[in-house]
N, C-alpha and C positions, 0 to 999 in steps of 0.2 A: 360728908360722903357716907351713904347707907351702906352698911360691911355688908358684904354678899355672904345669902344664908351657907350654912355647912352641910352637905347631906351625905349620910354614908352609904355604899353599894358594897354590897358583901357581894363576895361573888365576880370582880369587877375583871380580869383576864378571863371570863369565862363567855361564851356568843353574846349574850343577850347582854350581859351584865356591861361590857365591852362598848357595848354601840348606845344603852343607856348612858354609861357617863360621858360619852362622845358629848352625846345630845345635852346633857346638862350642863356640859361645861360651854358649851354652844350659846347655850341660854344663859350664860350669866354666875350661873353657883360654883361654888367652890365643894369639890367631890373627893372624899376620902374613900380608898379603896381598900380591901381588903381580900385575901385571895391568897389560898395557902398553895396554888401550881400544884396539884399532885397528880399525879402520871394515868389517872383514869383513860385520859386520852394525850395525844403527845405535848408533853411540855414544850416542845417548840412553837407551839400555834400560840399557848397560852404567852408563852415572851414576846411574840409579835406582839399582840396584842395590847401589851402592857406595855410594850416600849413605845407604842403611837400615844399613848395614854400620858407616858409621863415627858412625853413632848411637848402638853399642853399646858399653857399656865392656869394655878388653880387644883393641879391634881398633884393630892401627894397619897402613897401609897405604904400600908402596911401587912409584908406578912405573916401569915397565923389563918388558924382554924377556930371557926368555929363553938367546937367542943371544948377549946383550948383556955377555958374561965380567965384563968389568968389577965394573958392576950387583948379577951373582948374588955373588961373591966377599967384594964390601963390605958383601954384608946378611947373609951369614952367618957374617962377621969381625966385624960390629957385635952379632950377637942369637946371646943362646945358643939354638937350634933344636934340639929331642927328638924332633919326626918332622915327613916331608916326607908332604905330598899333592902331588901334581905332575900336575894336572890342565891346567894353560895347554898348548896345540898349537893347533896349524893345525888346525883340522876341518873335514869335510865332502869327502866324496867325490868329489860332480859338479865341486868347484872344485879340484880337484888335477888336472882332465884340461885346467885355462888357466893355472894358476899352478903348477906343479909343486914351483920353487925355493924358494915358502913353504914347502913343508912339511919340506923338506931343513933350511932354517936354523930353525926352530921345535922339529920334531920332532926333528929325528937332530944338531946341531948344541947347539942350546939343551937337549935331554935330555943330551949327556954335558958340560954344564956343571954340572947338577944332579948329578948321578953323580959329577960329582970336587969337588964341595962337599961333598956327601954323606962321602963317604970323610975330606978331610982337615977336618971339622967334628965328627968324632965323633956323629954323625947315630945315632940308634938303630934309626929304621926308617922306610924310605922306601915308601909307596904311591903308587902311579902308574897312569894313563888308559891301559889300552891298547883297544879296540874289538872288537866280535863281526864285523866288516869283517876281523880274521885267517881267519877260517874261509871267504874265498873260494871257490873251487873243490868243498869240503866239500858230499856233499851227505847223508851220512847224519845223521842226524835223532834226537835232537836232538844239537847241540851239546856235544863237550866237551874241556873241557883237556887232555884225557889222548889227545885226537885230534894226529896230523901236521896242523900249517899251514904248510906249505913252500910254496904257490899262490897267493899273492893274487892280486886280480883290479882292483886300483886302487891308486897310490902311496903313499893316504892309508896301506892298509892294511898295504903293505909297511915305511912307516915304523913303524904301532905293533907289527908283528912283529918291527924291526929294535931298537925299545925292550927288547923283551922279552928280547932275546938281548943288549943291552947290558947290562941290568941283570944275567942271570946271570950275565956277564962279572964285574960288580963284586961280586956274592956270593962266587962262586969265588975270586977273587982276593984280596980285603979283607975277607970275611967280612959285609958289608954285608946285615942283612938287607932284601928287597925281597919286594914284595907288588903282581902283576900285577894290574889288573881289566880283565876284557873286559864294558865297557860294551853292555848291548842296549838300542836307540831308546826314548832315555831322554825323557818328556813329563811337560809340566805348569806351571801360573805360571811367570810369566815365562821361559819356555823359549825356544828359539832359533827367531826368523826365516823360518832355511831351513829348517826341519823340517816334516813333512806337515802335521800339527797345524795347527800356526800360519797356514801358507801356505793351507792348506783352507778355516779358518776367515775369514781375510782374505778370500778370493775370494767364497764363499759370502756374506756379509755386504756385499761392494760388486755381485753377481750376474755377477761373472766366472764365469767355467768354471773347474772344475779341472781338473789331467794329473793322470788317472790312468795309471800305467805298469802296463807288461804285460798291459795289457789288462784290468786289475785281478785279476790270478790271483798275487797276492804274498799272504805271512804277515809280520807281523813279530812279534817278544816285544815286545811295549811294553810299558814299565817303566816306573811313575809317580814322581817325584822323592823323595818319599819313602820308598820303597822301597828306593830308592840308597842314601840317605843313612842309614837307618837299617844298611844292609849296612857302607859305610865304616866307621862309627862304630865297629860291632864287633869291624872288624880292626887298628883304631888303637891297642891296645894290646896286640895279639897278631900278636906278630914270629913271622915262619915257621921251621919248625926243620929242617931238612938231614932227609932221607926217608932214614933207615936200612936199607930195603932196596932203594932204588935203585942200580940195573944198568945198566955199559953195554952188557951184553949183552941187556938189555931194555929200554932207558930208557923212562921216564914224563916226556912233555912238561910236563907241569903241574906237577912238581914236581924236584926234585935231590939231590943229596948236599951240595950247599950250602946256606947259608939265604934258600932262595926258593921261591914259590908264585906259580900263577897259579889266579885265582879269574874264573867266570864269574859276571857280576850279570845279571838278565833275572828276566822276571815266570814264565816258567817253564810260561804258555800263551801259545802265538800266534795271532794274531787274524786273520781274513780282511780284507785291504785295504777290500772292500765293506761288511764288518758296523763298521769303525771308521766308513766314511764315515757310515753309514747313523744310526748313535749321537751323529755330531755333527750332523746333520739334523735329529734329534731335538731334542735341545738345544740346536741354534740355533733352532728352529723356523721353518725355511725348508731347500728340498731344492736338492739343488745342480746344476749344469750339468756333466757331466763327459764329457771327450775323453779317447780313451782310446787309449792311446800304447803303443808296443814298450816292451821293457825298455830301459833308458838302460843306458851303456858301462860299466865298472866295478861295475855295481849286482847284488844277488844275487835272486833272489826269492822266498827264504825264511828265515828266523830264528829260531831256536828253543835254548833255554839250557838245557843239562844244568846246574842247580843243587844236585846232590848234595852236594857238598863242602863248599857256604856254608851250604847246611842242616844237615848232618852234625860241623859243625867250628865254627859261632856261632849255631843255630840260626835262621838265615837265611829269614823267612818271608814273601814278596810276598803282601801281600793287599788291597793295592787294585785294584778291578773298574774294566774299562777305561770301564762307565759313569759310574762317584764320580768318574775320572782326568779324562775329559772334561767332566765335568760344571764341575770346581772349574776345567780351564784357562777354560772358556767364562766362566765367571764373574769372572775376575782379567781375560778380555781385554776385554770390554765396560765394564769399572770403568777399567781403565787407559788403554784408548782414547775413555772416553764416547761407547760406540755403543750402540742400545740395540735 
């Protein structure tokens, strides 16, 4: 009998990280998690989530941070690991402008712990969180990896740009292959907190107001969770192979003469802030109260995924409609919260 590969998810009680090792333990592998619960947003969603998790045969769970050298070293001196997800970071934008140094020891600290486990564990292929928050300043339309992101416009995103250039570091160097994702506003069950969704829908349901920002003249690609996941899934056994005709007299950011890629995820339409609100109105059936704000500091006002690559390269197809995306969060948060 062929042992079922090992793969570890950093990040694993966390939205995404949550409904990836669903899927993988779905599929067959055996999924080590990792996941330090810290109270950024309620540690009770994060125990849900983990308690469905270690229902599962095939999942076993350790936690730790990150940052926490020690921690990463001893779990991958103890498990033989065949690919990394390394979704665990500090996220969220507006809280990088009061907490800075979280993101420092999470993201740029705790990422090159991963990177030098990675290297001396014999790792095969590490996939990693980086955010559509690189394409700051950017404002041609749509989005893509083969675009300059030398601008950020917030720490969060300067960290996962800073990811991005650490891992080609450890391709070039160690031959390590690595697999960037620029995550676009990713929603759906059990999703995060601070995200519009959630926050809309909470407000809406107790008859607060919502902020809406910029006046509500934003776009974003919102991307339903499993749309994600079915993207990850794809590249989990296709290691990136060094771009043969990459130039540094021309170079292509997306890709290298090492073995590294970076892939944008996003639904690949962007939705008007207004026609989202208006769709969960719907589906709440109650209309909302909304104040309507500047754009907040670090924040972009528009989003949009050039997806050619993930199309082109795993036939990478988003087709869930941002009414089924709302529709199914609306229904998982009135079950979860008993509101009716």
């Amino acid at each position: 009998m062929t042992k079922r590969k090992q793969i570890l998810v950093t990040g694993s009680a966390g939205f995404i990280g949550f409904h990836l090792s669903k899927r993988l333990l779905a599929e067959g592998y055996n999924v080590i998690g990792l996941d330090n619960l810290n109270d950024y947003y309620a540690v009770s969603l994060k125990e849900a989530r983990l308690k469905q998790l270690q229902e599962i045969s095939g999942f076993s769970f350790i936690r730790g941070s990150l940052e926490d050298r020690q921690t990463i070293n001893q779990m991958f001196a103890e498990n033989s690991i065949s690919v990394v997800v390394n979704l665990a970071a500090q996220a969220g934008v507006r809280y990088s402008l009061v907490n800075p140094h979280a993101y420092i020891d999470a993201n740029i600290v705790g990422f090159m712990n991963i990177l030098e486990a990675c290297r001396h564990n014999q790792v095969e292929h590490l996939i990693y969180a980086s955010s559509s928050s690189v394409y700051g300043a950017n404002t041609k339309m749509p989005f893509s990896v083969h675009h300059n992101v030398d601008h950020p416009v917030s720490l969060y995103a300067a960290t996962k740009k800073a990811n991005e250039l650490m891992a080609h570091t450890y391709s070039h160097l160690y031959g390590l292959p690595t697999t960037g994702l620029r995550f676009f506003t990713v929603y759906g069950p059990w999703g995060r907190p601070d995200m519009a969704l959630f926050l809309f829908t909470k407000a809406i349901l107790s008859g607060e107001p919502i902020k809406v920002f910029n006046h509500g003249k934003m776009k974003r690609d919102f991307t339903y969770i499993d749309d994600i996941v079915e993207g990850i899934i794809r590249l989990v056994n296709r290691k990136p192979e060094p771009n043969l005709e990459w130039s540094g007299d021309n170079p292509d950011p997306g890709t290298s003469y090492a073995p590294y890629k970076i892939y944008n995820i996003g639904n690949n339409r962007p939705v008007e802030l207004l026609h989202f609100i208006s769709v969960l109105e719907e589906k709440l059936g109650r209309e909302a109260k909304k104040e309507f704000l500047p754009l907040q500091a670090g924040d972009v006002p528009e989003t949009y995924a050039d997806v050619d690559d993930l199309m082109r390269e795993v036939n990478f197809q988003p087709n869930t409609s941002i009414e089924t995306g709302i529709g199914r969060f609306v229904d998982w948060y009135r079950d979860y919260y008993g509101v009716k």
